[in-house]
N, C-alpha and C positions, 0 to 999 in steps of 0.2 A: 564442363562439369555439371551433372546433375544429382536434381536434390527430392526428395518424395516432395509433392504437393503440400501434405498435412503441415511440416516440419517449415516451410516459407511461408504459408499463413500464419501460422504462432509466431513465428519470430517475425515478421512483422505487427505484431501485436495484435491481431483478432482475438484472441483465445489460444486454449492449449489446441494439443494436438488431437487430444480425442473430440473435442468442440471443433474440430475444424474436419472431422472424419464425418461427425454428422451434417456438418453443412452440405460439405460433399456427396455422401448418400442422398440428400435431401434436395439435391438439384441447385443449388443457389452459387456454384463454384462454375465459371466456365473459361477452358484453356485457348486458344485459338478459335476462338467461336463454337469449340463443341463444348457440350457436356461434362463434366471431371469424371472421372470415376475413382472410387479407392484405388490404391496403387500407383497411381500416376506418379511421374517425375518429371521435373519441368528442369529448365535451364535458362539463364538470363535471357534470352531471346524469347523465350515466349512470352503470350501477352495473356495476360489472367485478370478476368472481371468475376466480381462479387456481389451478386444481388443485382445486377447489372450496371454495375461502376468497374469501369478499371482501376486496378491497380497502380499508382504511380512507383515502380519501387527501384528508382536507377542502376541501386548495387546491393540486392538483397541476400545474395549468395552468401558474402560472408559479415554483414553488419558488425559493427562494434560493440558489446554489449554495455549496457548502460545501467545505472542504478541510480537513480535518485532519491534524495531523504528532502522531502518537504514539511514545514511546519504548519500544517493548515487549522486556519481559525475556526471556533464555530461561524453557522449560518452561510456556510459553501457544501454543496453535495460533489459527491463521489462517482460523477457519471459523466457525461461527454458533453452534455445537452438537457435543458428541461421545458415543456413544454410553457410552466411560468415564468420563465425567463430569472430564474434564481441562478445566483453564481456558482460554475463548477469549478474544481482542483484544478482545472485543466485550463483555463482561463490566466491564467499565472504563468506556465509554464514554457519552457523553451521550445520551438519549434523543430521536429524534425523531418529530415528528408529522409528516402527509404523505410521507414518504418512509423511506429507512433507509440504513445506512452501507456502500460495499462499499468493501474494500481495492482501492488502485493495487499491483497483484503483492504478492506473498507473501512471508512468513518463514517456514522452517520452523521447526520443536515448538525446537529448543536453538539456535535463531539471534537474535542481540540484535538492537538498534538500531533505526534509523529505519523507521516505516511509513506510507506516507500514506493515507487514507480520504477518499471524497468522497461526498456524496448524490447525484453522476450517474454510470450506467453507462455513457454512452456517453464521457465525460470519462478515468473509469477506462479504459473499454479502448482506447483515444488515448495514451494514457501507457504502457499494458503494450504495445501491436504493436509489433512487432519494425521495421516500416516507419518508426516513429520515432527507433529506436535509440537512447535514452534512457539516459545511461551512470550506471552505478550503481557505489558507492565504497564501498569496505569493508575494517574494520582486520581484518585477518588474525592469530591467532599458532598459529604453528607449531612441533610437535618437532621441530628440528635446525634449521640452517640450507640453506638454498638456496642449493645451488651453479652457478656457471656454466652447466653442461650441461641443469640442470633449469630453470632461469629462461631459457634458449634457446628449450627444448623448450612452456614454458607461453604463452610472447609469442609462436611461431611456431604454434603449436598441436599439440595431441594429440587420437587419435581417443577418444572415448568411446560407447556404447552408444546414444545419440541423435544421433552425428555429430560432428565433427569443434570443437572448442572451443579457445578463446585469451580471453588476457588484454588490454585493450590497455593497460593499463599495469601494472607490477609495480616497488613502490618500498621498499626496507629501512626501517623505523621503528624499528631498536632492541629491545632484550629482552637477557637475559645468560643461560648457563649451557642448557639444554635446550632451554627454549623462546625463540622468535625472532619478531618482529612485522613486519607485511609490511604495505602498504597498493594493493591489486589496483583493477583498472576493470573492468568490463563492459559492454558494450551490448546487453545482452539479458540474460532473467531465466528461462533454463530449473532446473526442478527441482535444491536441493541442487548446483547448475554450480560453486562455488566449493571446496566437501569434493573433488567427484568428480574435477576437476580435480588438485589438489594431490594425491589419494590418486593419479594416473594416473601422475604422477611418484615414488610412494613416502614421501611425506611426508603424516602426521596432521595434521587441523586439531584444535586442541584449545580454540581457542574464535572465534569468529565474531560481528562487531559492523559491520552496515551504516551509514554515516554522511555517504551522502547519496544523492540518488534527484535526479538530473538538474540543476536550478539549486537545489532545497532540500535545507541540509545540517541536520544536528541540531545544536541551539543548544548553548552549554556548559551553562545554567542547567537545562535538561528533566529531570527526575530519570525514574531507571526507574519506570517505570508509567505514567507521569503525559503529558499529550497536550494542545498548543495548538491555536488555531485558523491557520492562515498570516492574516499580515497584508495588506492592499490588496497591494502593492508585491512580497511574494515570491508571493502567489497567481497576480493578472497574470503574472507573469514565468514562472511554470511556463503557464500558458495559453498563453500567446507560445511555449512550447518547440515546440508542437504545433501553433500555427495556430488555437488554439479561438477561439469565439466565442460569449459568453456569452448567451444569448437570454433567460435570468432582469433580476428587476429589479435596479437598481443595488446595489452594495452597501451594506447599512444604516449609518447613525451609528456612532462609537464607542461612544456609550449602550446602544446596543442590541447590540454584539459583547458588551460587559463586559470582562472581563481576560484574557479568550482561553483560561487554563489552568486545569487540574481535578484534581482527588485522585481516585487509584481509590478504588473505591466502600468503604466500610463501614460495617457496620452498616444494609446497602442506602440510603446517604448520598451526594449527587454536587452535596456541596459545593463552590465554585470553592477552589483556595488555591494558591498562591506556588508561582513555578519553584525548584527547589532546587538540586544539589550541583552543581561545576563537572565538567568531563572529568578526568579522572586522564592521565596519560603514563606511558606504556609501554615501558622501557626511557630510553634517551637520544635515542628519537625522536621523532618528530611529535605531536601530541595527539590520542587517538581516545576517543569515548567511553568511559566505564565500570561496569560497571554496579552 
């Protein structure tokens, strides 16, 4: 059986598939020692290097698809590797064969809460396009509180340096004395949109906790660090947001998922263990993560 090229680079996680059409164009793909070209189709027996690495991918044809919800702390970045040696999401995470993990949109370096992971890129970037509108929820707190004029201005929008941004919802959650708790929506995931926002109107954000990414929210029990697998029933259901159609094989046994949840790593140790501490509440309001 074969499979277009573009379609086995994304689902082994490079990227989507039009990011993988331009690698291709671009020379950096090569099949049995040639060249890729658009169009091609490969089959488990071919050998396929990337920048000039091979590919390790033993059973790429029909991977299992994967989705993980991890609780990541501030002061971890959202990338593979950093040149200053700062911790990335990926440093926690469980290892896999034939494929690898890419984040559904990003945290930035001092942003908490919810992140989802999937081993398909074409999955991942279905969930990030904007064409989806995918609304994303997050406890906000802020120095001072939001006045009338400013919670106008943030729900109608303000212009920022990438264009013009809004909230489509903005809800009081409670805090006392300085700082104030806010719980925002969005439907789109441009760069830090949440700080630059709030700073547009003159208010700091002083800490930032996303607590859900479209139908999957973060459980109370998820401690910081630590990352499940989504079960049958919230995975489908993020699938369904989007129209996806899973072309992998069914989803395995419970024997075979095991407990779904993991300890970050020590001691280079990726033992499974227990969800832990519940949400904390933030003033007299709503319940938002804490970390």
């Amino acid at each position: 059986m074969d499979e277009k090229l573009q379609k086995v680079l994304a689902r082994f996680g490079l990227g989507s598939r039009r990011l993988m059409e331009e690698w291709i164009a671009a020379g950096r793909v090569v099949v049995n020692g040639q060249p890729a070209k658009l169009g091609d189709r490969v089959t488990a027996q071919d050998k396929i290097a990337v920048d000039g690495a091979a590919l390790r991918i033993p059973s790429w044809v029909r991977p299992r698809l994967r989705v993980l919800r991890y609780h990541k702390p501030a002061g971890e970045l959202t990338t593979r590797s950093d040149p200053e040696g700062r911790p990335t999401v990926f440093d926690r995470l469980p290892r896999l064969r034939g494929s690898r993990w890419i984040t559904i949109g990003r945290l930035d370096f001092n942003t908490e809460g919810l992140l989802l992971l999937t081993n398909d890129g074409d999955l991942a970037n279905a969930l990030m396009h904007p064409r989806a509108g995918i609304e994303r929820e997050y406890a906000v707190r802020v120095m001072g509180a939001v006045s009338p004029e400013q919670q106008t201005s943030l729900l109608q929008g303000v212009p920022l340096e990438d264009g013009e941004a809004r909230f489509a919802t903005l809800q009081e959650a409670g805090g006392e004395g300085l700082n104030r708790w806010y719980h925002v929506t969005l439907a789109e995931g441009r760069n830090r949109e949440v700080r630059r926002l709030f700073e547009a109107v003159g208010l700091t954000v002083s800490r930032l906790i996303r607590v859900r990414y479209g139908v999957v929210e973060m459980p109370r029990l998820l401690k910081t660090g630590y990352f499940d697998e989504l079960p049958d029933e919230e995975r489908e259901a993020l699938l369904a947001s989007v129209q996806w159609v899973n072309p992998a094989t069914p989803p395995p046994d419970q024997a075979e998922r095991g407990t779904g949840a993991s300890e970050p790593r020590k001691n280079n140790s990726r033992r499974e263990a227990r969800q832990g501490a519940p949400r904390g509440r933030t003033g007299q309001g709503r319940r938002v993560v804490r970390g």
